[in-house]
C-alpha positions in Angstrom: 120.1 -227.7 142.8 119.1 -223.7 141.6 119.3 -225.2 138.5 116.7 -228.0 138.9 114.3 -225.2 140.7 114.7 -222.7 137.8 114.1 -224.9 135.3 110.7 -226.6 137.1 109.3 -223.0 137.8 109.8 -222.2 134.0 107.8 -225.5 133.1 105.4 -225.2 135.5 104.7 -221.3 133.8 104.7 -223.1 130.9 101.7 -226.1 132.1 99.9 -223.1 133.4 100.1 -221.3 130.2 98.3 -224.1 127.8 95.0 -223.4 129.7 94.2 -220.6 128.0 93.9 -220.4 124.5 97.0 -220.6 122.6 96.3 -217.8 119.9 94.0 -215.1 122.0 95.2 -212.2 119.5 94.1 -214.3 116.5 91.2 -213.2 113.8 88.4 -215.7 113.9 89.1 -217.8 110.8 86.8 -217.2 107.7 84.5 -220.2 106.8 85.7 -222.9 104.9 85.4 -222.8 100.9 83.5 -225.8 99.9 85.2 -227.4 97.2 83.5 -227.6 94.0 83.7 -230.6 91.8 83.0 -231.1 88.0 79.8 -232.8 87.5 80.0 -236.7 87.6 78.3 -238.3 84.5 78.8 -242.0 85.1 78.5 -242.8 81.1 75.8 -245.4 79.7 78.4 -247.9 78.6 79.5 -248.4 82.2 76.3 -250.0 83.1 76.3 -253.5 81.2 73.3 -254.4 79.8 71.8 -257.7 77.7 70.7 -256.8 73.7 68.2 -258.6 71.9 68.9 -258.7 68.0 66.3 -259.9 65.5 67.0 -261.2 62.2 64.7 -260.7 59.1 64.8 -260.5 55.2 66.4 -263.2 52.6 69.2 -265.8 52.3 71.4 -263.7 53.0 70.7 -263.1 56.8 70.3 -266.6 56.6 73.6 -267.1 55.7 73.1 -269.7 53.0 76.5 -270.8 51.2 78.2 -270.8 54.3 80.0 -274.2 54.1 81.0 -273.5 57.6 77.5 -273.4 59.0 78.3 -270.4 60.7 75.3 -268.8 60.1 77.1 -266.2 57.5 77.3 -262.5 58.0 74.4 -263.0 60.9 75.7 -264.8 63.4 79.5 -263.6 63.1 78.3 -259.7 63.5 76.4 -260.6 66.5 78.9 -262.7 68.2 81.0 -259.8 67.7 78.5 -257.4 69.4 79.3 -259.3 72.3 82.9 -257.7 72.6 81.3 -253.9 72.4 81.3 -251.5 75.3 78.3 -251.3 77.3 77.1 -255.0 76.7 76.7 -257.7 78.9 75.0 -261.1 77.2 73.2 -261.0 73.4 70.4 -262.7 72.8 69.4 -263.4 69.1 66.5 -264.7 66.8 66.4 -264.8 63.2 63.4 -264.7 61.3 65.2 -264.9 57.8 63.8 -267.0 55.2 65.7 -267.9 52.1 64.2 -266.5 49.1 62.0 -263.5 51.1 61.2 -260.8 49.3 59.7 -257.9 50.4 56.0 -258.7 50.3 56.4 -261.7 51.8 58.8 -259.9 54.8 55.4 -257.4 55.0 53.1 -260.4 55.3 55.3 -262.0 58.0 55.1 -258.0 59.9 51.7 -259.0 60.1 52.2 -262.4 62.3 51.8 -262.2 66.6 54.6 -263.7 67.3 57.3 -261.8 64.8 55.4 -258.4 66.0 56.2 -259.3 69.7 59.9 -260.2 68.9 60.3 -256.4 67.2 58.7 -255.0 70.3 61.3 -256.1 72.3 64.2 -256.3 70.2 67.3 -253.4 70.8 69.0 -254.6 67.0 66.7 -255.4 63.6 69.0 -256.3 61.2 68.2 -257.7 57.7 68.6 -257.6 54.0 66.1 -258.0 51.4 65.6 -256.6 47.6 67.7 -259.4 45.9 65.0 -261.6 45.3 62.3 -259.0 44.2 65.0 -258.1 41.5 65.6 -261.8 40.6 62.0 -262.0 40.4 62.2 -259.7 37.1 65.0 -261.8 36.4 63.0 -265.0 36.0 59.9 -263.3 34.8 61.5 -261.6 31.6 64.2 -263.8 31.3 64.5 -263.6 27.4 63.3 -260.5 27.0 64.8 -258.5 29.5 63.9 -255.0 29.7 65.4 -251.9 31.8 62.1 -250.4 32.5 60.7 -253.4 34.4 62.9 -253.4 36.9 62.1 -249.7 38.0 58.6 -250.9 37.8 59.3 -253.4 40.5 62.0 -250.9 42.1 59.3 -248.2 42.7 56.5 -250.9 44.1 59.9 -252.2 46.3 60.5 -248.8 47.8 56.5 -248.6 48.6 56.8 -251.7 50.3 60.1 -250.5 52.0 59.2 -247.9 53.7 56.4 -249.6 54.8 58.6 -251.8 56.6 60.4 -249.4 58.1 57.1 -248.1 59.3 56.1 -250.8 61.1 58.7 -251.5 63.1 59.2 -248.3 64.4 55.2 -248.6 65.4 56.2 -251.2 67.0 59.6 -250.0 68.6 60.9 -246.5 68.4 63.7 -247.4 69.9 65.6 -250.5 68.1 68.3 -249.9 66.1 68.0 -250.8 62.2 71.1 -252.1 60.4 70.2 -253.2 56.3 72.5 -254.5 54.1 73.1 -253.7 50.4 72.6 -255.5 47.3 75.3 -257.0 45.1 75.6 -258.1 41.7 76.5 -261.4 40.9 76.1 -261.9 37.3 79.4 -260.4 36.8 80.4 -263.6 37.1 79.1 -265.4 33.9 79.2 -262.3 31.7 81.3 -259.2 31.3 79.0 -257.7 29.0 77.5 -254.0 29.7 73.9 -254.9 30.7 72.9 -251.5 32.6 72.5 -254.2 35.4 75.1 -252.0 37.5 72.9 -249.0 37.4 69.9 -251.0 37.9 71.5 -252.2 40.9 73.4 -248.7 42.3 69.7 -246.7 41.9 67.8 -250.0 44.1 71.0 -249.4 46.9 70.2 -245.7 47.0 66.6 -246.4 47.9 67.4 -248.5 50.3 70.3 -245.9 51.7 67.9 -243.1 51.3 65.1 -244.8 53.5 67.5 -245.3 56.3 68.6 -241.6 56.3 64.7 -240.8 57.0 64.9 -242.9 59.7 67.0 -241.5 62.7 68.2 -244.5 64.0 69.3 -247.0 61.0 72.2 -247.4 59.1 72.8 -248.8 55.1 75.4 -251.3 54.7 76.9 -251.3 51.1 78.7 -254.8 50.1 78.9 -254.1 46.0 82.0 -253.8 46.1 83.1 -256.8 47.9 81.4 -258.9 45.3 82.1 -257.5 41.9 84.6 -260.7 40.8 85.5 -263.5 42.6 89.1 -263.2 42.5 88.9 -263.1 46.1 87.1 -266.4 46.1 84.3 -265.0 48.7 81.7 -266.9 46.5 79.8 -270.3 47.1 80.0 -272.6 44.6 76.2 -271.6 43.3 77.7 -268.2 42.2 75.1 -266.7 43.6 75.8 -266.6 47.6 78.7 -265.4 49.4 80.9 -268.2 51.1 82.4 -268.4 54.3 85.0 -266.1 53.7 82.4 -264.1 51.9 80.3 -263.6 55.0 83.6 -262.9 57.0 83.9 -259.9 54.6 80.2 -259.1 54.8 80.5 -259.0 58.6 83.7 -256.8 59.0 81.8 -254.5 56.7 78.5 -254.2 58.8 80.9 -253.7 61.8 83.2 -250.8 59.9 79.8 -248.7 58.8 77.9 -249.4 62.2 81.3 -247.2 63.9 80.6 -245.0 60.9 77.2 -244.2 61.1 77.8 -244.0 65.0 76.8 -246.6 67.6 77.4 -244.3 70.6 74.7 -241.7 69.1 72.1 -244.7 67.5 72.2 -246.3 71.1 71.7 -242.6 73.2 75.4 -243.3 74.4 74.5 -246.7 76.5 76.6 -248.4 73.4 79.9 -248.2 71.8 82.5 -249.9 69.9 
């Protein structure tokens, strides 16, 4: 019985003791230290968004010699686009005419409806300079000289850059992928024409108008077409075929990383 009195006194001293604060001799405590945090970029390829690609130049964008009907080099890079970082749907048009040559791709810069499709487009991809070459080809056939095609090459580069000019009057901000030019008369003669020169000084004016430009990118393809051992020609000897195009497009996709998609696309893009 003491003990049952003791030990009720003690928690009743106890009850009595919670009603005042618990920690009297106790220093105020200092204010809380927000925490900081790194800034949070949420990065441009995490919001998905739809790309419009438009399609000029030649054949080659047409994707003639395809015996696939695939739409050659075209249509497999931008169905591939699909699978990059940042994208949601792609939308496409080509414009490409077989046998365009670059006067003929100025005079269609002129038309409404082509200058509204630039405006809007986020990709202009094309090739041309193959048929203002043949053109000296054909001309001068039997009496073929060096000096005519740097006459045509230096009226080509005029017309290039011209190009070049007005699509980025009409949009600063697409991106401009060109392709290379290729030689395929090595295929019906091994003799040393000064056609490879010829042909190597016509890419570098091409690759040198896209360095001006601060959003394009040059796509060289010599290389894959220098023999057919490979058998990426059609049968005209003059095209690629399908497996030709499948190189073609592997190519555009390797120098597109190279020249750097995030940076071209301000980082809303990447591979």
């Amino acid at each position: 019985m003491r003990r049952i009195i003791i030990l009720s006194l003690v928690f009743s001293l106890f009850l009595s003791g919670c009603k005042s604060p618990l920690f009297n001799s106790t220093e105020p405590l200092a204010g809380r230290m927000d925490t900081e945090f790194d800034e949070w970029n949420i990065p441009g390829t995490f919001i998905l968004k739809d790309i419009y690609i438009v399609g000029l130049g030649d054949s080659l964008t047409v994707g003639l010699g395809d015996e696939f009907k695939r739409g050659g080099y075209f249509t497999r890079l931008t169905n591939a686009m699909t699978e990059w970082q940042g994208v949601e749907e792609v939308e496409v048009t080509n414009l490409a005419v077989s046998g365009r040559r670059s006067d003929r791709l100025l005079q269609q810069l002129e038309e409404a409806k082509t200058r509204n499709y630039i405006k809007n487009a986020d990709f202009v991809i094309f090739t041309i300079g193959g048929n203002d070459i043949m053109k000296v080809v054909k001309r001068d056939l039997f009496n073929l000289k060096k000096q005519a095609f740097y006459d045509e090459l230096e009226q080509f580069t005029s017309r290039l850059n011209e190009i070049f000019t007005i699509i980025r009057t009409l949009n600063s901000d697409a991106i401009i992928i060109v392709g290379g030019l290729y030689n395929p008369f090595t295929l019906v003669t091994d003799e040393e024409t000064g056609f490879e020169e010829i042909l190597s000084d016509w890419n570098d004016a091409i690759e040198v108008q896209t360095e001006l430009d601060e959003k394009s990118c040059f796509v060289p393809v010599t290389d894959l077409f220098n023999s057919n051992s490979n058998m990426v020609y059609h049968t005209d000897f003059f095209h690629p075929n399908a497996k030709g195009y499948e190189e073609m497009a592997n190519r555009y996709l390797e120098k597109i990383a190279e020249c750097g998609l995030f940076q071209l696309s301000d980082g809303e893009l990447d591979m």
